[in-house]
N, C-alpha and C positions, 0 to 999 in steps of 0.2 A: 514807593512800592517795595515791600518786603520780597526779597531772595531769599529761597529757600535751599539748600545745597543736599544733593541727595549723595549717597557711595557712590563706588565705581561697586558693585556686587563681589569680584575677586577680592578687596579689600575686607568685604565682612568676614566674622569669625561665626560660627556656627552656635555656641555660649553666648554669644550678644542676638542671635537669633532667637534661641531657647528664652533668654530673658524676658526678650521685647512680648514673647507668649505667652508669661508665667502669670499676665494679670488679666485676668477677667473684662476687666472694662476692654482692654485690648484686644481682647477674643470678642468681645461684642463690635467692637470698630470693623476688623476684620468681619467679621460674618456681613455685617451691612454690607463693606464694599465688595463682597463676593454677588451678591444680589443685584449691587448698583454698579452701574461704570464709573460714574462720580458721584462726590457726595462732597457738598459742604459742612462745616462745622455744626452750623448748626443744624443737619439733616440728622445726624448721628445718633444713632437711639441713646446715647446715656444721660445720666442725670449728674452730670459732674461740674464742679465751678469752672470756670475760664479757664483758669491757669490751670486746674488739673487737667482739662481736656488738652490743651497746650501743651504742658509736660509727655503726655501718651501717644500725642499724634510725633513729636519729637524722637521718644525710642523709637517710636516703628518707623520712621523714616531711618532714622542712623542706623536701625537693622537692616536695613533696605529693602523692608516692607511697602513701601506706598511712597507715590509719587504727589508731590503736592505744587499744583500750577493756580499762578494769579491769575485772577478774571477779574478787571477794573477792582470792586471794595471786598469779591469775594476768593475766598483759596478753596479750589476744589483738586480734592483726594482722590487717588487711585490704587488699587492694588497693580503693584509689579509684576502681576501675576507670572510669567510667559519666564519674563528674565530670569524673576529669582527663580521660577523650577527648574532651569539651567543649570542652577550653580545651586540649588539643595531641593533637586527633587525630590516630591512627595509631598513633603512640608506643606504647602498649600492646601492638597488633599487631605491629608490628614487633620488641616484646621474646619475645612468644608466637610469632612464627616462627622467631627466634635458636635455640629448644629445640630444635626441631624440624630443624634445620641440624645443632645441636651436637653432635645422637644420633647 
C-alpha cells in the first residue's frame, strides 16, 4: 500500500503555491474537488496519461493543496480546504471564482 506524505502547511512557501496553480490541468483538478469531497484519479475530468496525472496530483499535494487517502486499490483526493485558508487565505476563493469566470 502506497504512503503518501503530505506538508505540515507552516512549511509551504507561497511561490510553490503560485506554481502548483500556474497549470491549467491543476486548476481543473482543483475545481473538481471544490465540487466533490473526494475524488479518485480516475473521477477527474482531465484527459492526461497516468504519469502526467501522477506528476500534478504530486505538486498539489507538496503545495498542500490536497490530501490524498488509500481505500484498499483506490486513492481518494481531497481539497485541504479549511487548513490551507488558514495559512493563505483567499487563495481557495479566488481558485473557486476562476470557474465561475472560465464558464
Amino acid at each position: 500500500m502506497k504512503i503518501y506524505q503530505h506538508p505540515d502547511l507552516s512549511d509551504v512557501a507561497l511561490p510553490a503555491v503560485m506554481q502548483a496553480l500556474s497549470d491549467p490541468c491543476r486548476i481543473s483538478i482543483v475545481h473538481a474537488l471544490l465540487k466533490h469531497e473526494e475524488l479518485a484519479c480516475n473521477e477527474l475530468p482531465v484527459e492526461v496519461a497516468k504519469a502526467t496525472l501522477t506528476h500534478h496530483m504530486a505538486v498539489l499535494r507538496e503545495a498542500g493543496l490536497i490530501y490524498t487517502r488509500v481505500d484498499g486499490a483506490k486513492c481518494l483526493n481531497s481539497l485541504r480546504s479549511e487548513e490551507f485558508d488558514k495559512q493563505f487565505p483567499g487563495i481557495i476563493s479566488l481558485v473557486e471564482q476562476s470557474a465561475v469566470v472560465a464558464s
